[in-house]
C-alpha positions in Angstrom: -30.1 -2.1 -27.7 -27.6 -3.9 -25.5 -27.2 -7.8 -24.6 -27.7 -8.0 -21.0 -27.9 -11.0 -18.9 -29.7 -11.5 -15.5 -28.5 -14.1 -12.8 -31.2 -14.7 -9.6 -32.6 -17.6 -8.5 -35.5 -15.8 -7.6 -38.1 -17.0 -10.9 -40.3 -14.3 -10.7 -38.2 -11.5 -9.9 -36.3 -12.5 -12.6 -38.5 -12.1 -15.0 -40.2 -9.5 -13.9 -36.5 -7.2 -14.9 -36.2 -9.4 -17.5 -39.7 -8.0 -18.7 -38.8 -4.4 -18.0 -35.3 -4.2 -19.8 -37.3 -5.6 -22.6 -39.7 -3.1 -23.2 -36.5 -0.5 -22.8 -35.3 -2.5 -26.4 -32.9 -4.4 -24.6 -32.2 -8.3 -25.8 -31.8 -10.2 -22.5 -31.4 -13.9 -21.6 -32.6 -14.6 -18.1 -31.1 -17.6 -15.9 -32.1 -19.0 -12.4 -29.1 -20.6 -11.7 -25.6 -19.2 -11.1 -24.2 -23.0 -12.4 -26.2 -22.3 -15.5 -24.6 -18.9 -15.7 -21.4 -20.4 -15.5 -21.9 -22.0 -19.1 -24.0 -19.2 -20.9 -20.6 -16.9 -19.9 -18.3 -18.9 -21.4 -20.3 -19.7 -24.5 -20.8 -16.0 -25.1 -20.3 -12.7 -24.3 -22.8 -9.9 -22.8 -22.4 -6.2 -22.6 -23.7 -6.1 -19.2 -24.5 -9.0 -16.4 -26.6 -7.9 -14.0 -26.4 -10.8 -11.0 -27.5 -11.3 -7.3 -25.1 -11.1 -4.7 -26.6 -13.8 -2.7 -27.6 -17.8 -4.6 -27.5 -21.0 -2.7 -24.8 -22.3 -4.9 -22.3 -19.5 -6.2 -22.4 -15.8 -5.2 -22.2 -12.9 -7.4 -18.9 -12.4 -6.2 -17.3 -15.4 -7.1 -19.0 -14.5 -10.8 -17.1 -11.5 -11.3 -13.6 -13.3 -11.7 -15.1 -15.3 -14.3 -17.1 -12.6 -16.6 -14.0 -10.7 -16.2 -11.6 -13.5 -17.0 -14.1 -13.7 -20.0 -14.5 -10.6 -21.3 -13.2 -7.5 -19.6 -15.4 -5.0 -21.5 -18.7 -6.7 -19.8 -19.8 -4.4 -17.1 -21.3 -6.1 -13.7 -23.9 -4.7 -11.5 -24.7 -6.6 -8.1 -28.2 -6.9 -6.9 -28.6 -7.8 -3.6 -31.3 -7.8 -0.5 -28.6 -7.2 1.7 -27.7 -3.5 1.1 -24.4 -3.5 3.4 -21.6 -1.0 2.0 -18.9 -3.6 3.0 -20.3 -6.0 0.3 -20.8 -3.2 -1.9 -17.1 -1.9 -2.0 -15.9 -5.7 -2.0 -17.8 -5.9 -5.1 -17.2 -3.1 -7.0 -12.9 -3.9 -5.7 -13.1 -6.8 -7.9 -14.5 -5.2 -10.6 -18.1 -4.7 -10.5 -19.3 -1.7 -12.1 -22.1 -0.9 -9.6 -24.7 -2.2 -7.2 -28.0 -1.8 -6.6 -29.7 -2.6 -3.3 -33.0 -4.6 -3.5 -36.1 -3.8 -3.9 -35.1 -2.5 -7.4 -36.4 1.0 -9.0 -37.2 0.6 -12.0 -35.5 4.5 -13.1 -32.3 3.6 -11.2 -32.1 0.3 -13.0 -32.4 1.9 -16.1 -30.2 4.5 -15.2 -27.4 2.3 -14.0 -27.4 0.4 -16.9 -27.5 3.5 -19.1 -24.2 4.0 -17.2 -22.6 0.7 -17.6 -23.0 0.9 -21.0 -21.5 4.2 -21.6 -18.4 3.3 -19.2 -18.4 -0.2 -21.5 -18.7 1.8 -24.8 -15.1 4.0 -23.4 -13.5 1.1 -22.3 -13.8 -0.1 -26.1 -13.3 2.9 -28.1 -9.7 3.2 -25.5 -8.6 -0.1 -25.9 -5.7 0.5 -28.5 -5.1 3.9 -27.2 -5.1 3.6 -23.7 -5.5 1.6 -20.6 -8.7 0.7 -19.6 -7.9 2.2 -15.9 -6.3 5.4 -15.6 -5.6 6.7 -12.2 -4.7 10.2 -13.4 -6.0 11.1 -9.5 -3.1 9.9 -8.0 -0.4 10.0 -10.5 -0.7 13.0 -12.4 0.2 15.8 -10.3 2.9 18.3 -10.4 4.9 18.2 -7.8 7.9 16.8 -8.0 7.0 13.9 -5.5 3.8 12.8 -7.8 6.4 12.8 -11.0 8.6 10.9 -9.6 6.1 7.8 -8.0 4.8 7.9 -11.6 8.0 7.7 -13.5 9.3 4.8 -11.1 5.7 3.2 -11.3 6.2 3.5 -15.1 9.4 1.6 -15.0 7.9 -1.3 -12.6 4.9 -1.9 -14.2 6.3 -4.0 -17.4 8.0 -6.4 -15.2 6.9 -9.5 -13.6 8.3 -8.2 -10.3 6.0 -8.5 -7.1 5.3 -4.7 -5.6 5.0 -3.6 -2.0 3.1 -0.2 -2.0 3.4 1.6 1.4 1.8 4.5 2.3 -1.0 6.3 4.3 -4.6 5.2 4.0 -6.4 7.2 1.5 -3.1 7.9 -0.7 -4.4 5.6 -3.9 -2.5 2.2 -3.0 -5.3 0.3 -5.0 -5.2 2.8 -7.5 -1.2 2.5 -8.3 -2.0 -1.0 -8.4 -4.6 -1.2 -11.0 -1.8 1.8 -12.7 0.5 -1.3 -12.9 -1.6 -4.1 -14.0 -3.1 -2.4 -17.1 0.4 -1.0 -17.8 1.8 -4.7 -17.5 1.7 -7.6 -20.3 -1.3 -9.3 -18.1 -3.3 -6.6 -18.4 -5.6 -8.4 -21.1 -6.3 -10.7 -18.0 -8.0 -10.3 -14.3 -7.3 -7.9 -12.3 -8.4 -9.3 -8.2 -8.3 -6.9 -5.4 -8.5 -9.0 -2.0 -8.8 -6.8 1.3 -7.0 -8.7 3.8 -8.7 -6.9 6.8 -11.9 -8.1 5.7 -10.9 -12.4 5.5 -12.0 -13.9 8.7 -9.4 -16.0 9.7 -11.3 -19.2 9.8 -12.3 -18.2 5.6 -8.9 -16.9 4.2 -7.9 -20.4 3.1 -11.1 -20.7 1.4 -11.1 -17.3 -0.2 -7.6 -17.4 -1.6 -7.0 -21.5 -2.5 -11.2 -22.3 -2.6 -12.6 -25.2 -1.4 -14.4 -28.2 -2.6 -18.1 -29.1 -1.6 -18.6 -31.0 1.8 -15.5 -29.9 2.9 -16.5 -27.8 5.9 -20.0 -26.8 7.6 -21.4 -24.1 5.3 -19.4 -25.6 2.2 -22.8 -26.1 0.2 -20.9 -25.9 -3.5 -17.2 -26.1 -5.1 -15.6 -21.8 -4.9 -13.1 -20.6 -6.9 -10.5 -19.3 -4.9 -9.1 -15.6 -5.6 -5.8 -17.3 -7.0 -7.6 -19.6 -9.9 -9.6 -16.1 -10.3 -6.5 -13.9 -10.7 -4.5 -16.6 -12.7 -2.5 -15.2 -15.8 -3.5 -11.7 -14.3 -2.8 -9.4 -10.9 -3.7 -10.8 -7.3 -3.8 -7.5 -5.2 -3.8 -8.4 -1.7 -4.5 -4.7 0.5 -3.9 -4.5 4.0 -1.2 -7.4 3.9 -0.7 -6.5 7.6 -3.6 -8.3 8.6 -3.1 -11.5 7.3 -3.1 -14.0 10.2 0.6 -16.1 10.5 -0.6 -19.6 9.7 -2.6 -17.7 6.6 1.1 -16.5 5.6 2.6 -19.6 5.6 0.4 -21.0 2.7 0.3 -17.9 0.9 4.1 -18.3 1.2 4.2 -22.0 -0.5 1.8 -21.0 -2.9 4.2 -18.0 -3.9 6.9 -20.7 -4.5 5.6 -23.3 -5.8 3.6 -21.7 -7.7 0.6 -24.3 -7.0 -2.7 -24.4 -4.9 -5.1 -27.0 -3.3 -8.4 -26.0 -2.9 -9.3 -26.8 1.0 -10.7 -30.2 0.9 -9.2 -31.1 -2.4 -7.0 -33.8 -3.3 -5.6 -32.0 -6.9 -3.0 -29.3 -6.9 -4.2 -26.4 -9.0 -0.8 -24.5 -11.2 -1.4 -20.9 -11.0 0.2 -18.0 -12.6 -0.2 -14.6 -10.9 1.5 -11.6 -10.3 1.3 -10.2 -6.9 0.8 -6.9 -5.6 0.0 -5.9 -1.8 -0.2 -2.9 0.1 0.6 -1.4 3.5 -0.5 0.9 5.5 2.3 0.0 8.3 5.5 -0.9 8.8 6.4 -4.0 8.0 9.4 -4.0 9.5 8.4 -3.4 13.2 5.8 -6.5 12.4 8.6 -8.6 11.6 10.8 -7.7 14.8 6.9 -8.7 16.7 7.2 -11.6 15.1 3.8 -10.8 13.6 4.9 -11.2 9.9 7.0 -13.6 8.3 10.2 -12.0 6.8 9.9 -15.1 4.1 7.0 -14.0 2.9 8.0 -9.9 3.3 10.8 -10.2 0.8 8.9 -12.4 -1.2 6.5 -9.7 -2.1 8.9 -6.9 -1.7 10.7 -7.8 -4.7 10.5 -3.9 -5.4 8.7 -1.6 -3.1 6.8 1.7 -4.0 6.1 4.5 -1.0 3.5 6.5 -1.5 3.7 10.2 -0.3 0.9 11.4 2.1 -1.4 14.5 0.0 0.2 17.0 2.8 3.9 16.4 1.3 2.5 17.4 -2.2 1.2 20.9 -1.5 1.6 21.4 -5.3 -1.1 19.0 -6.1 -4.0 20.0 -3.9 -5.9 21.9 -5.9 -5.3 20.1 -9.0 -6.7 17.1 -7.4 -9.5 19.3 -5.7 -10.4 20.1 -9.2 -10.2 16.8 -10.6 -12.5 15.9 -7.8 -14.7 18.5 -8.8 -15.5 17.5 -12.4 -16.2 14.2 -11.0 -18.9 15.1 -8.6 -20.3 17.0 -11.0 -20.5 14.5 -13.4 -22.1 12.1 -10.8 -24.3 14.6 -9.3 -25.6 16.5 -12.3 -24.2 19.5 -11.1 -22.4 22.3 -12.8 -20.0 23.8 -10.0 -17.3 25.6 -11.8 -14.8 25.7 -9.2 -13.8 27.0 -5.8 -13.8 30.6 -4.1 -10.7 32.2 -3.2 -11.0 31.6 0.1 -10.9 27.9 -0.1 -7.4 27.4 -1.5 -5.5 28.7 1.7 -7.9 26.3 3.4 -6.8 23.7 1.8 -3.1 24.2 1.5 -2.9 24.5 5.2 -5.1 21.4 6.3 -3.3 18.0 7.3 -5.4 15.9 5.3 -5.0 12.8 7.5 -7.5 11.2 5.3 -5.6 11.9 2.0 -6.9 12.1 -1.3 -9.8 9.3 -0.2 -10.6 12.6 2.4 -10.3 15.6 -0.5 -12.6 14.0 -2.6 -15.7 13.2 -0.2 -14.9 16.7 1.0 -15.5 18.2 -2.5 -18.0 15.9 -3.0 -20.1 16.8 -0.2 -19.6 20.6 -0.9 -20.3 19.8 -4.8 -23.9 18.8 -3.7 -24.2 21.7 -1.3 -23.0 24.7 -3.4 -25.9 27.1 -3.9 -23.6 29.0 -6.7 -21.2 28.6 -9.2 -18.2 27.7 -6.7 -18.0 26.4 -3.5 -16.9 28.3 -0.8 -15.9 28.2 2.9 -19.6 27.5 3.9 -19.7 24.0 2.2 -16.8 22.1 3.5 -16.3 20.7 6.9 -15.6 23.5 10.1 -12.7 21.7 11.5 -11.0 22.5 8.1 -10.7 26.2 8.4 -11.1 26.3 12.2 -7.7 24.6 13.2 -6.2 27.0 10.6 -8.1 29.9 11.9 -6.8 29.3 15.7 -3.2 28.2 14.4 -2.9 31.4 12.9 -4.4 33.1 15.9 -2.0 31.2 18.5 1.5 33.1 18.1 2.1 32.6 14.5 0.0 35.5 13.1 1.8 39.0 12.6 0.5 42.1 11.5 0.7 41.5 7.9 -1.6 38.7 8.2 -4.3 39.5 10.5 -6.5 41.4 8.5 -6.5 38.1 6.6 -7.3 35.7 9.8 -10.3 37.9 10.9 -12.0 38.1 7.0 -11.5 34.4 7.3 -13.6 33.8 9.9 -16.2 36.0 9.6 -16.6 34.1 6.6 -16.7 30.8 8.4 -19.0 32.3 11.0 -21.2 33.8 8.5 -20.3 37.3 9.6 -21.7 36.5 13.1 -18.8 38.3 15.4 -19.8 36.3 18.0 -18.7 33.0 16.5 -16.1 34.7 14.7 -14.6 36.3 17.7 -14.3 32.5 19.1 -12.7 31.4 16.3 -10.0 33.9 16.5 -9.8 32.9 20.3 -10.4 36.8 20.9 -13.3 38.3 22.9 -16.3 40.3 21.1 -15.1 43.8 21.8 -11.4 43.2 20.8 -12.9 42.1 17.6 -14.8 45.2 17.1 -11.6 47.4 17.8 -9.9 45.3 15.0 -12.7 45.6 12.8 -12.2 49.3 12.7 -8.4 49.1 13.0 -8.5 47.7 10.0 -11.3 49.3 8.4 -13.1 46.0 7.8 -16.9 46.2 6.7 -18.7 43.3 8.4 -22.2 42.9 7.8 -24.5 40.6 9.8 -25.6 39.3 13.4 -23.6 40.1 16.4 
């Protein structure tokens, strides 16, 4: 039995879940009103708050700062009519567990919460051992680049210096930044991940200061801005790039001072936050454009962290691929044991230009479409194995590895010597004279 509590001003929906998660032997308080929520949190704690995106006075996501800020061990799951995967990341970056698009099912309810509660139970039994977050996806490899980010990330993450993390999208910015909160003395405090690229200019003030009621069209009730939200705890602000100038400026003062004002507020608000923003560009070249305020850069790049790109840690690939795996089967109820032989040269080769975000939908997807006990060349993505196929067809190959290029793509083809033949960038007879060159059985359509 778990204490759960529901948030949705919608009466009868609300009790109809209510009514459910009762006769699953949960105990469950119900409340219509997100202000009323506001008082039941702080008066007591809930193993999981299950709340609606969307309420006429506070949305869910302006909730999740203050369950958190209450107790971090309470896992959140969004609800929501309005099933759009840019709400759903933005809730789940600040720290909601999971979401679940409206109307409900009853099994996947139930099933969700079945997982919150397990993810809540680990987070307890690891809280004197270790962090809550572990990123072992980015930081653990072992090559000598992934040993050395996590050493120096080791040695940041204690102080109360502000980090710049710079590196490719995909490479785990959000990740190492999480690494350095939970590693830090305010990790018993909240952790807020803001996506910059997603503030509408006109909003940004609102979303990082707040703003009182009445103080613009649309301002309906008093928000908390993502500052009072993060305070004693870790502001991450990703894609810093994007913030617009005059948006710098106050995020500037309210780095020095440190104090905000809520938009339409007369009272200055102290804050205490550490700050941690990301970059998938040079900041640099945005300075010399004038586009970013060098003020404000060496105000947050009190220390900066680079973050190699996957293709610069060959070492790592497979570790991560494998990592990746045990997820996806986790999630998928699967029971892949690992990868075919032919899929590590694949790999090692590729560019990844999506990074490790990239590796792991690609195992993902492959998870789910393995017929066997690995996955092989057949589930993963042609442009993989086909730029490697015609890279090593196009002046590079030699004798010695041939044979290997041609068994390659008769396996992408599935032994059809037709495709295979235009993979290799060879016509259909010269693949038939290398077929029995190199005594190569090849079974299938022509």
């Amino acid at each position: 039995m778990a204490s759960i509590l529901i948030i949705d001003d919608d009466v009868t929906f609300c009790l109809m879940l209510k009514t459910l998660l009762e006769k699953n032997h949960h105990e469950v308080t119900s409340v219509f009103s997100p202000v009323e929520a506001k008082r039941i949190i702080r008066e007591r704690n809930f193993e999981v708050v299950l709340t609606d995106m969307r309420m006429p006075e506070i949305s869910g996501l302006e909730l999740i700062g203050l369950i958190k800020n209450q107790s971090q061990l309470t896992q959140i799951i969004m609800m929501t009519g309005y099933a759009d995967i840019t709400t759903a990341i933005k809730s789940i970056k600040q720290g909601a567990f999971d979401y679940i698009p409206k109307p409900l099912n009853p099994d996947e309810v139930l099933d969700v919460i079945s997982n919150a509660l397990r993810a809540g139970q680990q987070k307890t039994n690891n809280t004197n051992e270790t962090p809550v977050f572990s990123p072992a996806d980015f930081l653990d490899g072992v090559s000598s680049e992934s040993r050395q980010l996590k050493e120096i990330t080791g040695l940041v993450a204690p102080t109360s210096m502000s980090v710049l993390i710079s590196g490719e999208s995909g490479t785990g910015k959000e990740y190492i930044a999480r690494f350095i909160h939970q590693h830090s003395k305010r990790s018993r405090f909240p952790f807020v991940a803001v996506d910059c690229g997603a503030i509408p200019k006109e909003l940004a003030a609102s979303e990082f200061f707040g703003h009182v009621k009445g103080s613009f069209t649309g301002a309906i009730a008093d928000k908390t801005g993502q500052f009072e939200a993060a305070n004693g705890g870790t502001l991450f602000l990703d894609e810093i790039e994007n913030l617009a100038y005059d948006i710098q400026i106050q995020l500037l003062r309210a780095l020095q001072e440190p104090m905000i004002k809520p938009v339409g507020g007369s009272k200055e608000i102290t804050v205490d936050v550490r700050i941690i923003s990301a970059t998938n560009e040079d900041l640099s070249e945005a300075m010399e454009r004038g586009n970013f305020r060098k003020d404000l850069y060496h105000r947050l790049n009190e220390f900066q962290l680079s973050v190699p790109p996957l293709r610069s840690r060959k070492q790592d690939i497979m570790i991560f691929a494998h990592h990746f795996l045990n997820q996806a089967n986790s999630n998928l109820d699967k029971t892949v044991l690992g990868f075919d032989k032919s899929i590590e040269p694949v790999f090692m080769d590729y560019y990844w230009p999506g990074n490790l975000r990239e590796l792991k939908n690609i195992v993902q997807r492959a998870t789910l479409l393995a017929k066997g006990e690995y996955i092989t060349i057949r589930e993963i993505p042609p442009d993989l194995y086909e730029q490697s196929i015609l890279e090593g067809n196009s002046g590079k190959s030699n004798h010695n590895n041939e044979p290997e290029l041609i068994r390659k793509a008769l396996e992408a083809s599935e032994y059809n010597k037709s495709k295979a033949a235009r993979l290799l960038n060879i016509d259909r007879k010269t693949l038939y004279n290398k077929l029995k060159h190199y005594n190569i059985f090849a079974s299938g359509n022509n």
